[in-house]
C-alpha positions in Angstrom: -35.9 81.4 -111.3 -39.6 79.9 -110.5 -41.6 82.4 -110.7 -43.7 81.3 -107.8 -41.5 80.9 -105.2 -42.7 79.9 -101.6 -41.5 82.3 -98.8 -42.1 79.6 -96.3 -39.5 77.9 -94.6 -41.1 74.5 -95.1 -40.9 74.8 -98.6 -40.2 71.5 -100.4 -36.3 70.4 -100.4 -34.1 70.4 -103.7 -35.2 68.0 -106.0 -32.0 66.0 -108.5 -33.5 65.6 -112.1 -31.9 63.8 -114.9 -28.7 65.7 -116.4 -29.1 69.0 -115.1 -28.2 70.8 -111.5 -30.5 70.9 -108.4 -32.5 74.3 -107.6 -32.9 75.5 -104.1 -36.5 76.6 -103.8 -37.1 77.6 -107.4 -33.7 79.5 -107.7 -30.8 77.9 -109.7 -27.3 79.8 -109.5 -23.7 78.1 -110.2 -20.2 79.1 -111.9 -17.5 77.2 -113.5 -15.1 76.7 -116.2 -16.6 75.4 -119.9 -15.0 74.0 -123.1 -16.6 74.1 -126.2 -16.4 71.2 -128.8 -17.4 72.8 -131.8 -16.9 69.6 -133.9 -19.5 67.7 -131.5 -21.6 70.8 -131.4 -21.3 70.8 -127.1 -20.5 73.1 -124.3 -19.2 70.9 -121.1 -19.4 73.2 -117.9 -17.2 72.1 -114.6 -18.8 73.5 -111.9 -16.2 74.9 -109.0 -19.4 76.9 -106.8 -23.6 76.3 -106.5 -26.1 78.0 -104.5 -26.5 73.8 -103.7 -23.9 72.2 -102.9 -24.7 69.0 -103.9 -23.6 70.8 -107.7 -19.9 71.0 -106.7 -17.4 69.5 -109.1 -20.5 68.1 -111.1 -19.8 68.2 -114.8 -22.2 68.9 -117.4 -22.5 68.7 -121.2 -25.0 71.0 -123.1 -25.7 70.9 -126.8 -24.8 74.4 -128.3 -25.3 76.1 -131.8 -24.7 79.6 -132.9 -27.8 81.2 -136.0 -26.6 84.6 -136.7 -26.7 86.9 -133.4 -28.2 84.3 -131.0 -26.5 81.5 -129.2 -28.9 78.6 -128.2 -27.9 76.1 -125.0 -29.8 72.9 -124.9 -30.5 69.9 -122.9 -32.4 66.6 -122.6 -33.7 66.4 -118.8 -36.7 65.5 -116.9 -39.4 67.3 -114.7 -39.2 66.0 -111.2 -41.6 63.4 -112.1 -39.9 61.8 -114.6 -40.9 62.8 -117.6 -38.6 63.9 -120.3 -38.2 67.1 -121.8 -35.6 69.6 -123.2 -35.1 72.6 -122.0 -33.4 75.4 -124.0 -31.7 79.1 -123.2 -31.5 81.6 -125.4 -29.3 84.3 -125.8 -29.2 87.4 -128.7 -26.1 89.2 -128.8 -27.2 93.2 -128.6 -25.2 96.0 -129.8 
């Protein structure tokens, strides 16, 4: 979630970048079904509900690798004005 989130109802509307799902005022929330390819290396997400709903039935295909205990999610988007970048989660397996 942005961290600096504007409480004011005026705040700027949902902005679409390149392969990846629209945010509603710096908050970014969905749920789906996934398959994993692990030949190609992808995770493909189908999402069924968003916090937008422009993100409904949207499908979309992450680059995904496993190193030991942490799984990393990846992929090639843009910032809202234009300009490519990747963006990466991060997740350690604890226990």
């Amino acid at each position: 979630m942005k961290r600096d989130r504007s409480p004011q109802p005026n705040a700027s509307p949902p902005v679409q970048v390149k392969n990846n799902t629209v945010a509603v005022n710096g908050y970014d929330g969905y749920f789906g079904t996934y398959t994993i390819d692990e030949s190609a290396g992808t995770l493909t997400t189908y999402l069924e509900g968003s916090i937008s709903p422009d993100n409904v039935g949207k499908t979309y295909v992450r680059n995904v690798r496993v190193i030991d205990d942490e799984l990393f999610i990846q992929l090639q988007t843009t910032t809202t004005d234009g300009t490519p970048i990747t963006r990466t989660n991060t997740f350690v397996r604890v226990g």
